[in-house]
Residue, then its C-alpha position, 0 to 999 in steps of 0.5 A: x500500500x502506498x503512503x496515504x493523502x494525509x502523509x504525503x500531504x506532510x511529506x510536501x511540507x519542506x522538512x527544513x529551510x526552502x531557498x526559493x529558486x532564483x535565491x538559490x547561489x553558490x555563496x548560500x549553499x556554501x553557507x549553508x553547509x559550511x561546518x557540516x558533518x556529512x553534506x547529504x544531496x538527494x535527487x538528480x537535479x539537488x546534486x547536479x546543482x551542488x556539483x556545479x558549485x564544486x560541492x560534491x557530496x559525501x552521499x548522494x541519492x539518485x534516480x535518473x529521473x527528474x519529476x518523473x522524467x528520465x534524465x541523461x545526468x552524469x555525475x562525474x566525481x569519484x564516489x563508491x557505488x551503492x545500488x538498490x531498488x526501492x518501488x514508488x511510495x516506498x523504503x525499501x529493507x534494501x534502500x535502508x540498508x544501503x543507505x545505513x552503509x553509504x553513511x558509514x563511508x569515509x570518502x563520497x558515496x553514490x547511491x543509484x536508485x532503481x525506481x524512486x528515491x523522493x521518500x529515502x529523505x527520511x531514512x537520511x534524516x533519520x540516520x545521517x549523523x548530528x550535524x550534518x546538512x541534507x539538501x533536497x529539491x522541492x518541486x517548483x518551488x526551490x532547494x530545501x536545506x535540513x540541518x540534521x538535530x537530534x530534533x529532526x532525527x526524531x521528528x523523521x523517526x516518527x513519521x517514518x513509524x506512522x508511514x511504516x504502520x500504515x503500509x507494513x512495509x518495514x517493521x519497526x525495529x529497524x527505525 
């Protein structure tokens, strides 16, 4: 089952800063990473923009889609390779596990995603340690940035449970 109108509803709600889209330099994304932990990009066109900045992430999450479109993106910058499937609408056991390895790195990583990767915001709120920044593109509108507290660690765990719940797709313990 996939996620319900309510929770997708709150997941269009950005989950940090929106930076409109013509606001949107390489002065204020170097900004706003400036000191982070880990720099967490997600999506094809989130990472491309950070690349063309001479940012390169330490993980990026990618589809080879851009609001449902295939693209020919190539990101060309050394980073380990992950793989996973995760269908639409979902996390994957898969994508989780995946994702939990790409956090570990020490240098860049990549994860190639074989569907879609929009709700794998989550787990990287979630998980992606104290301090680090995820940045995310909110359709339409502009760049999303998510300085990851202990606050938005939890507020992704708990939306993470009801989405969970409500679909049986992951079981709890490994939230």
């Amino acid at each position: 089952m996939p996620v319900s109108p309510d929770d997708l509803q709150r997941l269009k709600t950005p989950f940090g800063k929106l930076i409109q889209d013509r606001d949107v330099s390489k002065a204020r994304i170097l900004s706003a990473v400036k000191g982070a932990k880990k720099v967490v990009t997600i999506g094809d066109a989130t990472t491309e923009r950070l690349i063309s900045f001479g940012i390169i992430p330490d993980i990026s999450v990618i589809d080879g889609r851009e609001r449902r479109s295939a693209t020919e993106r190539q990101f060309r910058y050394l980073a380990k390779e992950f793989k996973c499937v995760n269908l639409p609408g979902t996390i994957s056991r898969k994508a989780l596990d995946v994702l939990k390895q790409a956090i570990k790195e020490t240098r860049p990583a990549r994860v190639r995603v074989d569907g879609e990767e929009d709700l794998l915001a989550l787990p990287l709120f979630r998980f992606a340690p104290i301090g680090s920044v995820v940045l995310y593109g909110q359709p339409l509108e502009g760049l999303v940035v998510v300085k990851i507290t202990r606050s938005k660690q939890e507020e992704a765990k708990a939306l993470m449970e009801t989405i969970m719940n409500k679909t049986n797709s992951i079981r709890e313990d490994i939230l």
